[in-house]
C-alpha positions in Angstrom: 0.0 0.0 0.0 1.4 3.3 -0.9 1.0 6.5 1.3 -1.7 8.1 -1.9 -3.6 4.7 -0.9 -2.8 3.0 -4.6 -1.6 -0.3 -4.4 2.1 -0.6 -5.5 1.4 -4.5 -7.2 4.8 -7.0 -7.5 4.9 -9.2 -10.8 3.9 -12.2 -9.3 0.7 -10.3 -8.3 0.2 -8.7 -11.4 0.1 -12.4 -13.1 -2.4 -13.4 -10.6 -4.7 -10.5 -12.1 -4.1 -11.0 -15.4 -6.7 -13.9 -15.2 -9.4 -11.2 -14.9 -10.0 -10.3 -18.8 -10.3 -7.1 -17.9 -7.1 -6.5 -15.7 -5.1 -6.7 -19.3 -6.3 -3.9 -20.5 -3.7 -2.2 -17.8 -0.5 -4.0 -18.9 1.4 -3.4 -21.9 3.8 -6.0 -24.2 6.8 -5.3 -25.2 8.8 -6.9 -28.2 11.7 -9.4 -27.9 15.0 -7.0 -28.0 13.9 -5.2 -24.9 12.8 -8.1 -22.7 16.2 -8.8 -21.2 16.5 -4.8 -20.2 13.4 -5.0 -18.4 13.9 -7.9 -16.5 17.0 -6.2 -15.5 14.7 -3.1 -14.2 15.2 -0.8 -17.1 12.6 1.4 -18.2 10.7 0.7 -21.2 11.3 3.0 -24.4 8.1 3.3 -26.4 9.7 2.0 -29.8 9.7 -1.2 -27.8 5.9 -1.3 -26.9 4.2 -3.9 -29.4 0.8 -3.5 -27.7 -1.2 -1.0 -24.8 -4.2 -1.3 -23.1 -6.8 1.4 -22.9 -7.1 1.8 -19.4 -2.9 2.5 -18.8 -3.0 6.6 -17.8 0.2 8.7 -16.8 1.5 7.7 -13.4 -0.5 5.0 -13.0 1.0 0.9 -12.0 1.8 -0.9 -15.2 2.3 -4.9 -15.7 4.8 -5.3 -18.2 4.0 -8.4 -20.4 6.9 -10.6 -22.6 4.4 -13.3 -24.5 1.5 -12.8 -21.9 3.5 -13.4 -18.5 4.5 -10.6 -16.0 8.1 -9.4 -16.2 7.6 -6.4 -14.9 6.2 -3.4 -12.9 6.3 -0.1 -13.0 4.6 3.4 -13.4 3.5 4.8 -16.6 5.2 7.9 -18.4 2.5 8.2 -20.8 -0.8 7.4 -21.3 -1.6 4.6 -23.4 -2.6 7.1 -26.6 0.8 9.0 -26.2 2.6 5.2 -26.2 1.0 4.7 -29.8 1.5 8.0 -30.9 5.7 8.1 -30.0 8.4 5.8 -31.2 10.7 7.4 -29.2 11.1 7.9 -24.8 10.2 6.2 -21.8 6.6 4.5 -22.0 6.8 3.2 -18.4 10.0 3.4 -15.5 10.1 -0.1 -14.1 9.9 -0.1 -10.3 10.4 -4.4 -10.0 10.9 -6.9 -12.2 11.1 -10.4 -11.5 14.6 -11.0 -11.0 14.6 -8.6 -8.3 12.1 -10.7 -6.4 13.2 -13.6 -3.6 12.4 -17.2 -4.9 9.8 -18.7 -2.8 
């Protein structure tokens, strides 16, 4: 729980949402050439975003997808209209990623 009263979600979470339909369409997917970056807790550049939901708006928690499965958290630069629009800067700064998270 953060101190505004969002939730600040870990990537195991988020793939526990992303059974709800619905829940996708606050996640984006990102291509191949950036996946390693992201797992490392880089921030995503939007010439790497292959798809965006509808619902992702600036500053709000985004699930980062590689093939459907969490990789990564963070909080969104840009709404989900800019994402589409740019090619170029950060979509989303990644605040956890699954390597960062203790096995168990």
């Amino acid at each position: 729980l953060r101190i505004d009263g969002g939730l600040a979600i870990t990537p195991h979470f988020a793939q526990i949402l992303m059974k709800s339909k619905k829940f996708k369409e606050n996640c984006l997917e990102i291509d191949k050439d950036s996946k390693p970056f992201v797992e490392d807790g880089r921030s995503v550049f939007c010439g790497h975003v292959v798809w965006c939901g509808k619902n992702i708006r600036i500053q709000s928690e985004v699930p980062v997808l590689y093939k459907n499965k969490v990789i990564a958290v963070g909080k969104a630069i840009l709404s989900s209209e800019m994402m589409k629009e740019q090619r170029i800067g950060v979509a989303v700064k990644v605040r956890d990623s699954l390597k960062n998270q203790p096995e168990g």
